[in-house]
C-alpha positions in Angstrom: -38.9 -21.9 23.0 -42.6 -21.5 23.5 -43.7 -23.6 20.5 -41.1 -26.0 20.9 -42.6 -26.4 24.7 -45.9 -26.7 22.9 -44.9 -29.2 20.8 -43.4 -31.4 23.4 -46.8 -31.3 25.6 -48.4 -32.5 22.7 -46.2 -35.5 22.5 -46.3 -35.8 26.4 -50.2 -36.5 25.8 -49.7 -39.5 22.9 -49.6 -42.6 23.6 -46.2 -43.3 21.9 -47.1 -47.3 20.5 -47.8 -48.5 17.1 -50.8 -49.5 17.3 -52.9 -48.0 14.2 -56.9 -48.1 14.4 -58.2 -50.3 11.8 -61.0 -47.9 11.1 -60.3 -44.1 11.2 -61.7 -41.0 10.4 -58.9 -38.9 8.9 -56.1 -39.8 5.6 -52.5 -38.4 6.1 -50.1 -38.8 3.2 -46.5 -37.2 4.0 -43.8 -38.2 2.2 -41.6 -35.1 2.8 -38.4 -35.5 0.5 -34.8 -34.4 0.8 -33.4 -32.3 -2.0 -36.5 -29.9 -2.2 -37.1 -26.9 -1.0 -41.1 -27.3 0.0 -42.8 -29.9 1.9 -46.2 -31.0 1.5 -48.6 -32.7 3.7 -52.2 -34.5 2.3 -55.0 -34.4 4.2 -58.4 -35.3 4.5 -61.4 -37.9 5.8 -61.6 -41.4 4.8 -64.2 -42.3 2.1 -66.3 -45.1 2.0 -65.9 -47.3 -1.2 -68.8 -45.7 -2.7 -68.3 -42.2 -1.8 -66.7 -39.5 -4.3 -63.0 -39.0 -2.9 -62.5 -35.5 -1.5 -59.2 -33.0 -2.8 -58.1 -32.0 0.4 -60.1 -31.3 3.8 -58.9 -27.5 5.4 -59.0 -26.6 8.8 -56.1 -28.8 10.3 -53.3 -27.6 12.4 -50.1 -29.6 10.7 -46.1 -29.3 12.3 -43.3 -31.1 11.6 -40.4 -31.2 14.6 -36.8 -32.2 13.8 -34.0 -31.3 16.5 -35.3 -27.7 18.0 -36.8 -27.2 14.6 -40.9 -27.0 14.2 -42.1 -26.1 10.7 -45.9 -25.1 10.4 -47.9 -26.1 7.3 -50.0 -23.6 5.6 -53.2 -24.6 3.3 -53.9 -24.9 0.7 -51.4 -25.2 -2.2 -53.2 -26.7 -5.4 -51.0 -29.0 -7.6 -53.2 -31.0 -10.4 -56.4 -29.8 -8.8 -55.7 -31.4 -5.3 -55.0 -29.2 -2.1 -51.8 -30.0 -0.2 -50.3 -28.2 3.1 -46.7 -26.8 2.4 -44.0 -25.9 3.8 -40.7 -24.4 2.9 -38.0 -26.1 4.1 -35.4 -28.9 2.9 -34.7 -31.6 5.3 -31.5 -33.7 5.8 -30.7 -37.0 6.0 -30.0 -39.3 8.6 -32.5 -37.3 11.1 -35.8 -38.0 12.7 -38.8 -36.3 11.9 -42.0 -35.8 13.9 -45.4 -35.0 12.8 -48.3 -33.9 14.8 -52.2 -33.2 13.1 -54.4 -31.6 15.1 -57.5 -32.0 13.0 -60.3 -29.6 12.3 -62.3 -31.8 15.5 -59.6 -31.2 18.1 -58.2 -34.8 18.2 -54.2 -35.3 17.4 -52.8 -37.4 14.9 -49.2 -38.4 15.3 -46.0 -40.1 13.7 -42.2 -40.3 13.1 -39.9 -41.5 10.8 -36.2 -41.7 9.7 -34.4 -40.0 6.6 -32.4 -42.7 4.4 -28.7 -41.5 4.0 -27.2 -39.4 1.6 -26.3 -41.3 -1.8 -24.8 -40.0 -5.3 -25.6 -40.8 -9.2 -22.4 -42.2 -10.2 -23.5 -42.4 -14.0 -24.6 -40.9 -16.1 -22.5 -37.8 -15.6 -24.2 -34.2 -15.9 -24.9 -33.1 -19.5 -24.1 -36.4 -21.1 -25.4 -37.7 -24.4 -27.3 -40.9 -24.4 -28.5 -42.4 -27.4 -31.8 -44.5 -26.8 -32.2 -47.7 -26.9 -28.6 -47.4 -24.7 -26.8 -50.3 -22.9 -25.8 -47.0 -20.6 -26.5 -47.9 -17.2 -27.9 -45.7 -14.4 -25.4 -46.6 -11.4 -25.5 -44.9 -7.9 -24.0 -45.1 -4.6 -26.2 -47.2 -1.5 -28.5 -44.9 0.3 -28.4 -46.1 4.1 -31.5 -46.7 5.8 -32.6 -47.3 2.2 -35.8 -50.1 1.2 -36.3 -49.4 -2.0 -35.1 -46.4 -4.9 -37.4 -45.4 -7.1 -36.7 -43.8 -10.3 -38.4 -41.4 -12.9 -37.2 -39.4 -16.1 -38.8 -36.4 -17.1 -38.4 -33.7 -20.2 -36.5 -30.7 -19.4 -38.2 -28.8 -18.4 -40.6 -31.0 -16.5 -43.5 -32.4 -19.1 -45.4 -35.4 -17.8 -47.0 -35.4 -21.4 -43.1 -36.3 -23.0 -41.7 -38.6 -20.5 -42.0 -41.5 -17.8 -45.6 -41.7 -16.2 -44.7 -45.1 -14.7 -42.4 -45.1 -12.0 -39.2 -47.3 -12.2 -38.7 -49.4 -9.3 -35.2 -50.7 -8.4 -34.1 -53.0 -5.2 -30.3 -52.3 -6.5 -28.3 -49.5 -7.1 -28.2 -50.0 -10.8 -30.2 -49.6 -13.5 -30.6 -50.6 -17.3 -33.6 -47.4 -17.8 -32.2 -46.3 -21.2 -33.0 -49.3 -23.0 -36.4 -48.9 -23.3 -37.3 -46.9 -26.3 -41.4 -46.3 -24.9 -40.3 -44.1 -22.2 -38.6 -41.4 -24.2 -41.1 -40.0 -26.8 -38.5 -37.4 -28.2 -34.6 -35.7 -28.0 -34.1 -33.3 -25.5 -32.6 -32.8 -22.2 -33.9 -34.6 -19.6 -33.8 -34.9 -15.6 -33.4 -38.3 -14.1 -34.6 -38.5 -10.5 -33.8 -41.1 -8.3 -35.2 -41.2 -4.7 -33.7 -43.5 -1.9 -37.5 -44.6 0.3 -37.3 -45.1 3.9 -38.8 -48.4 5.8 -42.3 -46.7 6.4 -43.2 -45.8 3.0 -41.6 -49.0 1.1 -43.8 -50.7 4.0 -47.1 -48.6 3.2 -46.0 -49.5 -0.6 -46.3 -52.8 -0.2 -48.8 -53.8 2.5 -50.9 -50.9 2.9 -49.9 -50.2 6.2 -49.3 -47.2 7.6 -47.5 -45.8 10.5 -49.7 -42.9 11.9 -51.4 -43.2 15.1 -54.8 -41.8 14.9 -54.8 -41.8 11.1 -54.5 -44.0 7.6 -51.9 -43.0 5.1 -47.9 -42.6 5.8 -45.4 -40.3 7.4 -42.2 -40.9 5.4 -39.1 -39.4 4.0 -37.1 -40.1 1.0 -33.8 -38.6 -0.6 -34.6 -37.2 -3.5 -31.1 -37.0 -6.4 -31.5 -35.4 -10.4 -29.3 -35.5 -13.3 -29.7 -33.8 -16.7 -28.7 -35.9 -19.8 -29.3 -35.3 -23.5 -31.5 -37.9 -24.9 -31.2 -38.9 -28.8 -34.3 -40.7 -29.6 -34.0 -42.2 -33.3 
């Protein structure tokens, strides 16, 4: 009960509007995802054009509030060389989220957003054999709350090296991935991922603009869905 009174005087002291400076001090990039298990947070200063882009600035105080729940962030945990907060926890859809920064200079950064609905691959089933270039279609179910799915396929076990760098993009709920022989380099299992993106980061996507008060960058969550197939590349 004490933190979540904590958390609430912090909100108490925010002026809850949307207006986002044009210039600020601090980059936030949360896209926390629905299906996994840990949650990450980015955080650091804004750069000037010329400037060499930091990995990660410590020293922040990072929660995220849904319902009665508050979930602290710890720091750091390195993926690819860059320093994230984490996290473990797996949020559900249809909620609200909060986030509140308190950065390294005592000033409070702060943002919500909505989780999409919960959605299902229709096709391709688990386990099934697809022979590449396929006229197989990747069909799922609508994702409320959804702007825009976003789909990748990987190597199983997860190799960047063997499968999709480029992200798939899709405004429908269908798919024609498999007939494009470039994006599978050999046969193997494989997971598909598709992820249902809420309003603030199809908007940050596609304008630049974020939603955090105090901060650039984007508080967002997306549903996150895999399937395993068995590709056959000739």
């Amino acid at each position: 009960m004490k933190k979540i009174f904590i958390f609430l005087f912090l909100l108490s002291c925010i002026k809850l509007d949307n207006t986002i400076p044009s210039i600020s001090k601090y980059n936030v990039i949360a896209n926390l995802i629905v299906g996994n298990d840990t949650q990450y947070v980015f955080f650091d200063k804004t750069y000037k054009p010329t400037e060499e882009h930091g990995k990660g600035l410590e020293g922040a105080k990072i929660f995220v509030q849904v319902k009665n729940n508050i979930y602290t962030f710890s720091f750091p945990k390195i993926i690819d060389t860059m320093k994230y907060y984490y996290s473990v926890f797996n949020p559900s859809p249809n909620d609200t989220f909060f986030l509140i920064v308190i950065t390294p200079d005592n000033e409070t950064l702060y943002s919500k957003t909505i989780s999409p609905g919960n959605f299902d691959i229709i096709s391709p089933i688990e386990g099934e054999t697809i022979f590449i270039p396929s006229n197989k279609a990747i069909v799922w179910t609508k994702s409320d709350g959804a702007f825009l799915y976003k789909l990748n396929i990987y190597k199983f076990p997860r190799d960047t090296a063997t499968g999709s760098q480029i992200p798939y993009l899709s405004n429908d709920t269908i798919s024609d991935l498999f007939k494009y022989p470039y994006l599978f380099k050999e046969s193997g299992f494989h997971t598909l991922n598709v992820m249902s993106i809420n309003h603030d980061l199809y908007t940050y996507i596609n304008t630049g603009k974020g939603n955090i008060l105090g901060a650039e960058g984007v508080f967002s969550i997306s549903v996150l869905k895999r399937r395993k197939v068995y590709i056959v590349v000739p």
